[in-house]
Residue frames relative to the residue before (quaternion, step in Angstrom):
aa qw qx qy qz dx dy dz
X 1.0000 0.0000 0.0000 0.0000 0.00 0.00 0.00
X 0.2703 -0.7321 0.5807 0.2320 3.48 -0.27 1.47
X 0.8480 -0.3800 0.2668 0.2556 3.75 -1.83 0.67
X 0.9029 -0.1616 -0.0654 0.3930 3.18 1.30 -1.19
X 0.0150 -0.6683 0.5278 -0.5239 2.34 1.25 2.46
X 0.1850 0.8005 -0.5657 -0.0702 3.59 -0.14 0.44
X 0.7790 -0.1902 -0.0093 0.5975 3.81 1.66 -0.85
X 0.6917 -0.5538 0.3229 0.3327 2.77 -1.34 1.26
X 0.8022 0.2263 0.0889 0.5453 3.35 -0.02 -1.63
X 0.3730 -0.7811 0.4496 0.2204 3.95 -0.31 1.70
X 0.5517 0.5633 -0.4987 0.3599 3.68 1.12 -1.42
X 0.6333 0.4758 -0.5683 0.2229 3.63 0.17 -1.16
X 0.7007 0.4618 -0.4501 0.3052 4.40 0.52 -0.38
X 0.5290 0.6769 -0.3709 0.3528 2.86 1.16 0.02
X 0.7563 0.1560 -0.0711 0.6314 3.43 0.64 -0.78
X 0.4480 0.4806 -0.5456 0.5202 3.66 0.97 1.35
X 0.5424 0.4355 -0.5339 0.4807 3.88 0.91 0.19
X 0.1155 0.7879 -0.6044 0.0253 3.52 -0.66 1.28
X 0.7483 -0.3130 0.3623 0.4592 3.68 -1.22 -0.62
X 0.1473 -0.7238 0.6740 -0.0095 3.36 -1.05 0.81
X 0.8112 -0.3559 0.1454 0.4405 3.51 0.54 1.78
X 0.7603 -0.3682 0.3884 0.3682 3.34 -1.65 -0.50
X 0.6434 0.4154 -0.3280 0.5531 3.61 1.23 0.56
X 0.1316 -0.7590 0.6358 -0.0487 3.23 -0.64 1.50
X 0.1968 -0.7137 0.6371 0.2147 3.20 -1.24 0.50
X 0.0932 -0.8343 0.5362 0.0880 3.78 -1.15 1.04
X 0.8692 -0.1906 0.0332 0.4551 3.36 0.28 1.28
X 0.7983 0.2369 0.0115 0.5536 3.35 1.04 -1.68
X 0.7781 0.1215 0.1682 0.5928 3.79 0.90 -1.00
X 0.4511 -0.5741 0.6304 0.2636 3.49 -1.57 0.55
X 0.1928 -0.7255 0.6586 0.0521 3.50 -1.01 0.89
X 0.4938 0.5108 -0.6777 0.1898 4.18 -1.15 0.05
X 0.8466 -0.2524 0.3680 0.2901 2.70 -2.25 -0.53
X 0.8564 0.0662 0.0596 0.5085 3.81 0.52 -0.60
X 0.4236 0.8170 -0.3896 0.0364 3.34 1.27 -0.43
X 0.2424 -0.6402 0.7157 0.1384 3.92 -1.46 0.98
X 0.5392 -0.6534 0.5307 0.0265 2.88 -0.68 1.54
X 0.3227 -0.5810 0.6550 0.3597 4.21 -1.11 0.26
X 0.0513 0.6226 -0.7640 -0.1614 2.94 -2.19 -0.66
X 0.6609 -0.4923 0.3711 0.4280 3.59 -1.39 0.52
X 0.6157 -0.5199 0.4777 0.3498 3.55 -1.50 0.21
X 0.0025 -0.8093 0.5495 0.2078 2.98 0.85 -1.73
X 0.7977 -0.4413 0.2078 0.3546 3.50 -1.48 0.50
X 0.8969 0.1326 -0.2033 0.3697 3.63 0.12 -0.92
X 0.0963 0.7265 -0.6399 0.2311 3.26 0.40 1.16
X 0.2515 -0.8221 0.4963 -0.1204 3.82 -0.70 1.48
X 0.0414 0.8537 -0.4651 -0.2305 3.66 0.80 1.01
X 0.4752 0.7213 -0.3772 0.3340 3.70 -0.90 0.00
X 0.3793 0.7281 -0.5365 0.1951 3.60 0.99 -0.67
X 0.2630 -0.7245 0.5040 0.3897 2.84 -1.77 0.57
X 0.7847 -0.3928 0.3796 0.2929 3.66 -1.89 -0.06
X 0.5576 0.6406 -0.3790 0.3676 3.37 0.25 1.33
X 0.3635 -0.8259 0.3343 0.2721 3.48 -0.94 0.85
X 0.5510 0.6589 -0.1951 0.4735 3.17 1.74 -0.83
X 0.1949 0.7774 -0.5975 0.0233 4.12 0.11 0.47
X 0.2294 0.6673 -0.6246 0.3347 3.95 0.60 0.29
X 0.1026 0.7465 -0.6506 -0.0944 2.96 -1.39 0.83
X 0.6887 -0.5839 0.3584 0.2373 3.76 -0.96 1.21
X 0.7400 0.2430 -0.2762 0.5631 3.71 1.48 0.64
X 0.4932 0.5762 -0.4484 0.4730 3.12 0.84 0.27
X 0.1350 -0.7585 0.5956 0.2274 3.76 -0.86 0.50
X 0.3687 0.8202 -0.4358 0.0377 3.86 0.54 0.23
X 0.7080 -0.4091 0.3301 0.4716 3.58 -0.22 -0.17
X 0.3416 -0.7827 0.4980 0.1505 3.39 -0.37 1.35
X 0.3420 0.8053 -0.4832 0.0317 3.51 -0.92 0.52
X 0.2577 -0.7394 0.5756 0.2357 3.62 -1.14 0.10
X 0.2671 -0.8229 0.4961 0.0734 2.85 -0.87 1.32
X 0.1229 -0.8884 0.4412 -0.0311 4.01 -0.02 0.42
X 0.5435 0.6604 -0.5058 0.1127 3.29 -1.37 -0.39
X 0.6430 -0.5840 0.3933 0.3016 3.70 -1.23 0.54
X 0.2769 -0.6957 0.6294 0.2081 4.02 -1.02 0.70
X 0.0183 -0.8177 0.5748 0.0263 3.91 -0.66 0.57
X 0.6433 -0.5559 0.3798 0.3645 3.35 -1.73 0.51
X 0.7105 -0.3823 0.3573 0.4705 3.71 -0.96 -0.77
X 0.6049 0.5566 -0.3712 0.4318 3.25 1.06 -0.13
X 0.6335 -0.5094 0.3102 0.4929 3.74 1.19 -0.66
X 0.8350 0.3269 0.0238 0.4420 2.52 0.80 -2.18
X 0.5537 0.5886 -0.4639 0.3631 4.36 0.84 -0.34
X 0.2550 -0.7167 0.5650 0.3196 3.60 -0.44 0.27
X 0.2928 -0.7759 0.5414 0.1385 3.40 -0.95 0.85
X 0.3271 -0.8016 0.4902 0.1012 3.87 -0.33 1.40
X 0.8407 0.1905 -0.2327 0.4503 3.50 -1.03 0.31
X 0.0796 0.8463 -0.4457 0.2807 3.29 1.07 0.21
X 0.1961 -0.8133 0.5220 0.1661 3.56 -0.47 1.24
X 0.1938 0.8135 -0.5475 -0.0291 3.79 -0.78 0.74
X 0.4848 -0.6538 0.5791 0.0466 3.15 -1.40 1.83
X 0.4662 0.6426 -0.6042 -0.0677 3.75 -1.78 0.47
X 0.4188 -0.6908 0.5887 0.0276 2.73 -1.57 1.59
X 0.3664 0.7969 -0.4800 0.0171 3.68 -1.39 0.44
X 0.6663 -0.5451 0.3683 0.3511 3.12 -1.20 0.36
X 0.6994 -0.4970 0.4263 0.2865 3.57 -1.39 0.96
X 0.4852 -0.4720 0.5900 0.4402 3.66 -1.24 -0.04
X 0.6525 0.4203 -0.3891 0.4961 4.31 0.66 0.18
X 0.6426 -0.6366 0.3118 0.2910 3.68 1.28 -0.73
X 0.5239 0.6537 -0.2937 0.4604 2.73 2.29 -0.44
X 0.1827 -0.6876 0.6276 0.3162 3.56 -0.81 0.20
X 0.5280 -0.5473 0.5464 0.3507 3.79 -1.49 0.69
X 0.2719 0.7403 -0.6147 -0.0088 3.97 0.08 0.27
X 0.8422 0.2790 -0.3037 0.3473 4.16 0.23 0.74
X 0.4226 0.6592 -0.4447 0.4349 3.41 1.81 -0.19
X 0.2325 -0.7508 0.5160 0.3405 3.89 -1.35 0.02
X 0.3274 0.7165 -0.5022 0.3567 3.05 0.92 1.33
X 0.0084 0.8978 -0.3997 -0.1849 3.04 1.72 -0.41
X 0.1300 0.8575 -0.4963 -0.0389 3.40 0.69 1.55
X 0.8574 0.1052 -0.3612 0.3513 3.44 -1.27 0.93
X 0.5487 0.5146 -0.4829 0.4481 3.44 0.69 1.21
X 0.0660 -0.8275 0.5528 -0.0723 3.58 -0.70 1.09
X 0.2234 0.7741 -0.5533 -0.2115 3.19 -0.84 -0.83
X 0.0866 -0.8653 0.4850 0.0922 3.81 -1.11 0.53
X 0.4959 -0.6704 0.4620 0.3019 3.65 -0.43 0.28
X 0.3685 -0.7951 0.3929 0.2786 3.31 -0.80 0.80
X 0.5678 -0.6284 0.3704 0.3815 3.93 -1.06 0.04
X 0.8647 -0.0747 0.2345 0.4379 3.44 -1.25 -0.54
X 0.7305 0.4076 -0.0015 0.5480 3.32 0.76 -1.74
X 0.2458 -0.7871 0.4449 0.3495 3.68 1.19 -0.03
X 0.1598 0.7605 -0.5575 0.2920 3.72 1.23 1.28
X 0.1184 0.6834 -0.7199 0.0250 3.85 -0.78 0.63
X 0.1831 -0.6983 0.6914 0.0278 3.38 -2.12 0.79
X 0.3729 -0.6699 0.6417 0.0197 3.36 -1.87 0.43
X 0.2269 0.5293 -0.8050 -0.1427 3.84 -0.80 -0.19
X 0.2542 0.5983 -0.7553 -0.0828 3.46 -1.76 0.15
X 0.5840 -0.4913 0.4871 0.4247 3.47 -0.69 -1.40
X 0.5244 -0.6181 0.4433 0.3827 3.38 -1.06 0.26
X 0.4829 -0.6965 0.4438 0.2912 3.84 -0.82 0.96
X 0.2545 -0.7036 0.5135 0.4201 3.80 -0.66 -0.27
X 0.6853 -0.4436 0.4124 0.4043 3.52 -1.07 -0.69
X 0.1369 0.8801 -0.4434 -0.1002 3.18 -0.22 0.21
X 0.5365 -0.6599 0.3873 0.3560 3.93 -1.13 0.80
X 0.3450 -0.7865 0.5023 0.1007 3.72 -0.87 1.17
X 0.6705 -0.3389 0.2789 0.5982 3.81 1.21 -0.27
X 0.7744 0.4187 -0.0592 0.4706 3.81 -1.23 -0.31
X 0.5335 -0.5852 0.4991 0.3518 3.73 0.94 -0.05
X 0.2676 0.7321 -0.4065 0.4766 3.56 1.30 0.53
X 0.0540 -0.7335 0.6548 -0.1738 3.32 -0.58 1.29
X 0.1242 -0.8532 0.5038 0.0538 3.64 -0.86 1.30
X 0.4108 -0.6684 0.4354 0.4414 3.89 0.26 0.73
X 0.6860 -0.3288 0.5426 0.3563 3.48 -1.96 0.28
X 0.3281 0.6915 -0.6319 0.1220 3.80 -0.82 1.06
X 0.2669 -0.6586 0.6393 0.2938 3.07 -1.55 -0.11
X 0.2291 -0.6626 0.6744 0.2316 3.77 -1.42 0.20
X 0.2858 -0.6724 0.6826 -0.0164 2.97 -1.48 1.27
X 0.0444 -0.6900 0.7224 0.0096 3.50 -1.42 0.31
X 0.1006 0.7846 -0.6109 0.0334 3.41 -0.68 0.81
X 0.0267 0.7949 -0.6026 -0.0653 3.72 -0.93 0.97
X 0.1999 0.7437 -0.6372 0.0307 3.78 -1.25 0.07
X 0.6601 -0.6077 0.3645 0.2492 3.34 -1.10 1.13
X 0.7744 0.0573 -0.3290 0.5374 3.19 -1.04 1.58
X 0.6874 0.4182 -0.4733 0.3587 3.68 0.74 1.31
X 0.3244 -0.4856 0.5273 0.6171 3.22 -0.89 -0.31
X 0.7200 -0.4014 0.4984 0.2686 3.03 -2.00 -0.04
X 0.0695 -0.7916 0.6038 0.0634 3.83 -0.69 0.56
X 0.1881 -0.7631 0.6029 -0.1369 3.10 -0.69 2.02
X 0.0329 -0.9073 0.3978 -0.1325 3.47 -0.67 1.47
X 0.3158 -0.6890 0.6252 0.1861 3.42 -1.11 -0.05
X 0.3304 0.6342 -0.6976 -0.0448 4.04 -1.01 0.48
X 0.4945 -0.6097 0.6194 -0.0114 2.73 -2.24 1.70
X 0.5116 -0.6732 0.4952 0.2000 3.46 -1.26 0.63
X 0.5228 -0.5915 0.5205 0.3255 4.01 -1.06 0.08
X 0.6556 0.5636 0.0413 0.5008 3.17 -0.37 0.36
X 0.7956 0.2174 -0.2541 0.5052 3.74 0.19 -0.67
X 0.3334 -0.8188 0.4567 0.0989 2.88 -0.91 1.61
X 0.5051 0.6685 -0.4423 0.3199 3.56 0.99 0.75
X 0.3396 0.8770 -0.1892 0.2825 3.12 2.04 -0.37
X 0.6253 0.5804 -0.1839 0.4882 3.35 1.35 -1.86
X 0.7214 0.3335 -0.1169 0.5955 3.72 0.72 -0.95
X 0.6782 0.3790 -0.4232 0.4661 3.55 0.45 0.69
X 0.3706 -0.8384 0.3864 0.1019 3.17 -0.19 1.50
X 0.7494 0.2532 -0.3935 0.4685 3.52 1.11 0.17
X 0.5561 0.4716 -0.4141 0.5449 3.85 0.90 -0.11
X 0.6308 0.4213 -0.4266 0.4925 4.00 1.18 -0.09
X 0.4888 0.6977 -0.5113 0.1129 3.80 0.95 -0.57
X 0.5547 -0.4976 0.4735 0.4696 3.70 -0.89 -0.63
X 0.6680 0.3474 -0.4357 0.4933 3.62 0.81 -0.26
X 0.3804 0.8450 -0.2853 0.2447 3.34 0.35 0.31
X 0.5284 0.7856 -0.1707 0.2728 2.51 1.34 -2.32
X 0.8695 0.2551 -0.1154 0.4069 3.24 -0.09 -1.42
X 0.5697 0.5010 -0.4747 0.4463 3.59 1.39 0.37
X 0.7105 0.3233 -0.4396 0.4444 3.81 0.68 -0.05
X 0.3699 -0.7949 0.4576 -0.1481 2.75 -0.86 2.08
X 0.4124 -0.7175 0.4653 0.3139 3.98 -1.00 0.73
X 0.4445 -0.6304 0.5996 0.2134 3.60 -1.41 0.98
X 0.1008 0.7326 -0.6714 0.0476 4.18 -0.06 0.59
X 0.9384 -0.1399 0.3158 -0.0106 2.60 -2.30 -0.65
X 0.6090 0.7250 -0.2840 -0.1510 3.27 -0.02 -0.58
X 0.6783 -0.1876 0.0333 0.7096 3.85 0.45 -0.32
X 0.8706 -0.1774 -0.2632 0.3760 3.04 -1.46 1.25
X 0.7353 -0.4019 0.2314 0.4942 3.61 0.40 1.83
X 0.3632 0.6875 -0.5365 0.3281 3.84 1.02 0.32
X 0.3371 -0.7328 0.5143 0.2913 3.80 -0.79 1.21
X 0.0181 0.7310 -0.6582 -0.1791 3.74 -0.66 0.50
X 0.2273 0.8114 -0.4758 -0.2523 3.11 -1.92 -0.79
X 0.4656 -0.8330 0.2755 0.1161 3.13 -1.06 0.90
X 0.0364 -0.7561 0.6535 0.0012 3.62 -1.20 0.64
X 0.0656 -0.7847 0.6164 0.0007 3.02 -0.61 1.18
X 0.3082 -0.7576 0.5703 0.0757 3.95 -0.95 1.30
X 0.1368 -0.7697 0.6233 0.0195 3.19 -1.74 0.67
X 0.6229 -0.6934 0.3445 0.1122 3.17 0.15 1.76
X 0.2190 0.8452 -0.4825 0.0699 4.24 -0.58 0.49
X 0.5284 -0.5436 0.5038 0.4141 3.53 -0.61 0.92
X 0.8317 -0.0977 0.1708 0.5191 3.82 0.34 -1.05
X 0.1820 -0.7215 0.6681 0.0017 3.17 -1.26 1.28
X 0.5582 -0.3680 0.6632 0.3365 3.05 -2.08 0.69
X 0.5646 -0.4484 0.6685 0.1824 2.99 -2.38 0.68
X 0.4546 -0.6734 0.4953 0.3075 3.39 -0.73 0.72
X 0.6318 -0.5135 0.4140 0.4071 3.95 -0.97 0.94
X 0.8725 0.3876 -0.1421 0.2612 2.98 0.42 -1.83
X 0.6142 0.6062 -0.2968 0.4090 3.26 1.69 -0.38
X 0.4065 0.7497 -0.3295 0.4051 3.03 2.02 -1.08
X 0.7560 0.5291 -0.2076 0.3248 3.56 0.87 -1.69
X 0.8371 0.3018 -0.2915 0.3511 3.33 0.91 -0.54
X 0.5863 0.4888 -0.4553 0.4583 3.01 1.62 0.50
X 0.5439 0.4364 -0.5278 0.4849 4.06 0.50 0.69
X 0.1627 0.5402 -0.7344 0.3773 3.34 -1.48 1.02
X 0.7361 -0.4341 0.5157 0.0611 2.98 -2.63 -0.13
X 0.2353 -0.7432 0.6175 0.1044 3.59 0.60 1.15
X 0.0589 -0.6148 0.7476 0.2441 2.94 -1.98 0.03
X 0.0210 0.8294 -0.4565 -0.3214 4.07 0.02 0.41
X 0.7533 -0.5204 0.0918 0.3915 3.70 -0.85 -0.32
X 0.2506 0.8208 -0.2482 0.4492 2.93 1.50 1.05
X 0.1669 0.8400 -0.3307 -0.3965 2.40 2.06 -1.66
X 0.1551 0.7497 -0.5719 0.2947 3.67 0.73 1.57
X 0.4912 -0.6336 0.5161 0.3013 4.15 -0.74 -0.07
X 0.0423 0.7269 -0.6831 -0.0567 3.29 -0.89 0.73
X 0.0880 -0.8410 0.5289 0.0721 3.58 -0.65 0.43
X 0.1781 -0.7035 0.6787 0.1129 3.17 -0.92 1.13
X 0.1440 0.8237 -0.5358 -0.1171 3.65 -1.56 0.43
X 0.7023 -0.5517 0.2985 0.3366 3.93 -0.75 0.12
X 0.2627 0.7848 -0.5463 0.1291 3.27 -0.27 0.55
X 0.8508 0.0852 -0.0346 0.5174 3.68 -1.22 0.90
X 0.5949 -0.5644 0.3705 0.4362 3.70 1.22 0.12
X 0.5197 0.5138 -0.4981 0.4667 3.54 1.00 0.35
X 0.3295 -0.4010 0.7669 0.3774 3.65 -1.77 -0.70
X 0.0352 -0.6056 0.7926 -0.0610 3.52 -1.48 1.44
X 0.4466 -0.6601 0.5881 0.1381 3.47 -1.59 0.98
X 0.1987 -0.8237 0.5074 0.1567 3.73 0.08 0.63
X 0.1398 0.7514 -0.6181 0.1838 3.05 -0.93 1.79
X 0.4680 -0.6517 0.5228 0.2882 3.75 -0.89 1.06
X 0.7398 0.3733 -0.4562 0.3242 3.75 0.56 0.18
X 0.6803 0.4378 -0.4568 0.3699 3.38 1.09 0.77
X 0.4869 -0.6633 0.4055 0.3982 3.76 -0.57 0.77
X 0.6477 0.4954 -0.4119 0.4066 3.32 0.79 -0.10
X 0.6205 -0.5536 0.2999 0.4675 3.95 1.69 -0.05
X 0.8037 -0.1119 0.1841 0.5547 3.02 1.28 -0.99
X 0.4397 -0.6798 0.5617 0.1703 3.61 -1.28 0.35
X 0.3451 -0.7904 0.4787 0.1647 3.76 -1.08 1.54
X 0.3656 -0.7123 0.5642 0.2016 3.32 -1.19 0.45
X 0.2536 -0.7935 0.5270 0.1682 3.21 -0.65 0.97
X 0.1666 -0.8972 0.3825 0.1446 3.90 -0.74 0.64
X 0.4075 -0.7967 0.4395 0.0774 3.00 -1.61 1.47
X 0.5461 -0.6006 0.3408 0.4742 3.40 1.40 -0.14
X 0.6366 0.4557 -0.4179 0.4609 3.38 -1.05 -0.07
X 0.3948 -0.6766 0.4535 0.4251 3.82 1.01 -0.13
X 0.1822 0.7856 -0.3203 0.4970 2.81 0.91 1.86
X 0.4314 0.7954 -0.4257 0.0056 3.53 -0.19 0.66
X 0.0454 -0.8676 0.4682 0.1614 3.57 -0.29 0.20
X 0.8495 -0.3861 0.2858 0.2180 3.36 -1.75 0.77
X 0.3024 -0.7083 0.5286 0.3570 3.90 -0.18 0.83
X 0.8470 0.3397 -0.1235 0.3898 3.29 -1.31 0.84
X 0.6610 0.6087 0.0177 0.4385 3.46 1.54 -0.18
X 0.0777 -0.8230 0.4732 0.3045 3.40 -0.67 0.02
X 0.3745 0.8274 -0.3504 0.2286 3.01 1.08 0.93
X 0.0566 0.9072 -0.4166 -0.0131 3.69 0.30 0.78
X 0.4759 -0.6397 0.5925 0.1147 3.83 -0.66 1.34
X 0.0951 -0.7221 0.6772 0.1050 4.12 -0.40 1.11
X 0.1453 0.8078 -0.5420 -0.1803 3.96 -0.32 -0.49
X 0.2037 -0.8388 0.5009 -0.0638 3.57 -0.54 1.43
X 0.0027 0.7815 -0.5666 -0.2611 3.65 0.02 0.62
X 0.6130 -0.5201 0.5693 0.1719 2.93 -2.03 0.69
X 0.5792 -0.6257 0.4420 0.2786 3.63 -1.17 0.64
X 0.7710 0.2235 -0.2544 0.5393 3.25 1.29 -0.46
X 0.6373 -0.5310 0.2259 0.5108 3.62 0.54 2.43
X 0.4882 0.5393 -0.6090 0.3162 3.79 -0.15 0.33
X 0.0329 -0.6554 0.7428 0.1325 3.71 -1.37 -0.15
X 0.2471 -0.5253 0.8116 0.0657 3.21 -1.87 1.68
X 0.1048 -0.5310 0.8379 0.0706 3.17 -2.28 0.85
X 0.3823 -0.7204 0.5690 -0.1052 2.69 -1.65 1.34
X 0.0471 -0.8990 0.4354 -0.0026 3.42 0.62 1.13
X 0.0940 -0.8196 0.5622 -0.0572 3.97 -0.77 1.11
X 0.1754 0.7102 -0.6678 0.1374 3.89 -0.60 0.65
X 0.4182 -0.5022 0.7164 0.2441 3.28 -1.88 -0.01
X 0.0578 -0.5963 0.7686 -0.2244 3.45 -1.51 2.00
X 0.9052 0.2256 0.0620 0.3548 3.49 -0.78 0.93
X 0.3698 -0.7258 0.2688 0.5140 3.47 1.79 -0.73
X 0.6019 0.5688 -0.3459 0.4411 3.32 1.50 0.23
X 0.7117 -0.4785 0.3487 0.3781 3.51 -1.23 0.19
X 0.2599 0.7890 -0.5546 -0.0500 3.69 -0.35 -0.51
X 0.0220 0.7925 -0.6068 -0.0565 3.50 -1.43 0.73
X 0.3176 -0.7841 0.4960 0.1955 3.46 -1.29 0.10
X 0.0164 -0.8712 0.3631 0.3301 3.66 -0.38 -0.78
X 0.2417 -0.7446 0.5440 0.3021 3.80 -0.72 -0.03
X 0.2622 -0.7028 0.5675 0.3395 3.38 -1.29 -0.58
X 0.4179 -0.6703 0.4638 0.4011 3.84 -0.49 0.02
X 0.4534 -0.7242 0.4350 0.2841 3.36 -0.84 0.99
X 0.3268 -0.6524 0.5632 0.3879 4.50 -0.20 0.53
């Protein structure tokens, strides 16, 4: 499959935009029975963590807390056991640890019987990303377990007023991910998120948004990615339809109906985002990349 050959025959994207389970999206907001919502990956995600629930560290003054909540099957209600769960965050200064091998505030632990998982760390703060850009207080979750896709996330705090002007922790699918800081035995702040598990998720709107734009690749030619119908479509003049959707695997990942073609997108610490394009030419691998134009 030459580079920008992606499919033979256009009709086939057409009737490759299908359903994506018991979660529908209607214009404004995801709607089902239980639905956990995505979010972007974003830059310092650190595979490797180690195994542990406890990530407090004895100099840090940030807001103690435990974070908690049950992992379930597709049905809502089965609890789902061994369940892998990832969290990454930012210091009480904003820094994330992304080269020490202390790998402070990234963990990950596995869930029990009852598909119950836990956290102590601290609450993150906001912190400023470039441009007068101000990111709310979040954590990032990863959660894997056999026979799902992975479910890559964002949860937001009550209350933080940096939220409104962040365009994904403000989105509508969101909603139910920015979560209250309470109580819990001995005045101990906890909180909870409880996940529901899917063969396949929708791409989150809002993440969708900051990954379309104007590539440059090393050519310095334009590749453009834009929105449509809630998908990412790749915009090419050989399809009558303008262009060709991308169906998504997670990991901020998507790849080409019908194809082996799969779109990595990685943002960049300094708010940029690089896609990594891969296909088969020839029987070998081959990729390219772009950058997004600010």
């Amino acid at each position: 499959m030459k580079r920008r050959t992606f499919i033979r025959d256009a009709a086939l994207s057409a009737v490759a935009i299908s359903a994506t389970g018991f979660i529908r999206f209607n214009g404004e907001n995801f709607e089902g029975d239980c639905e956990t919502t995505t979010d972007i990956l974003g830059p310092f995600y650190r595979p490797n963590a180690p195994v542990r629930s406890d990530m407090r560290l004895n100099n840090d003054p940030g807001k103690k807390v435990v974070l908690s909540g049950t992992i379930m099957h597709k049905d809502c209600k089965t609890p789902l056991k061994n369940a892998c769960v990832e969290l990454w965050h930012c210091d009480s200064k904003g820094v994330y640890d992304n080269d020490s091998s202390d790998f402070k505030y990234r963990a990950k632990t596995y869930c029990d019987d009852k598909g119950n998982y836990s956290f102590k760390t601290i609450i993150p703060v906001p912190y400023d990303v470039g441009n007068g850009n101000i990111r709310p207080a979040h954590f990032h979750m990863l959660v894997s377990a056999t026979g799902y896709q992975a479910l890559i996330t964002q949860l937001y705090f009550t209350g933080d007023p940096y939220i409104a002007k962040d365009r994904t922790a403000s989105s509508q699918t969101a909603k139910r991910r920015v979560l209250k800081i309470s109580k819990g035995e001995n005045e101990e702040n906890k909180v909870l998120f409880n996940v529901t598990m899917l063969e396949k998720l929708p791409a989150d709107e809002a993440a969708i948004d900051r990954l379309v734009g104007i590539y440059k690749n090393q050519k310095n030619e334009n590749e453009e990615f834009y929105k449509k119908d809630g998908m990412i479509w790749v915009k090419k003049s050989s399809s009558i339809n303008g262009g060709y959707p991308l169906e998504y695997y997670g990991d901020n990942t998507f790849g080409l109906y019908g194809s082996e073609t799969k779109f990595q997108f990685a943002p960049q610490r300094n708010s940029s985002v690089k896609v990594t394009v891969s296909f088969i030419e020839n029987d070998s691998k081959q990729t390219w990349e772009a950058v997004k134009e600010k």
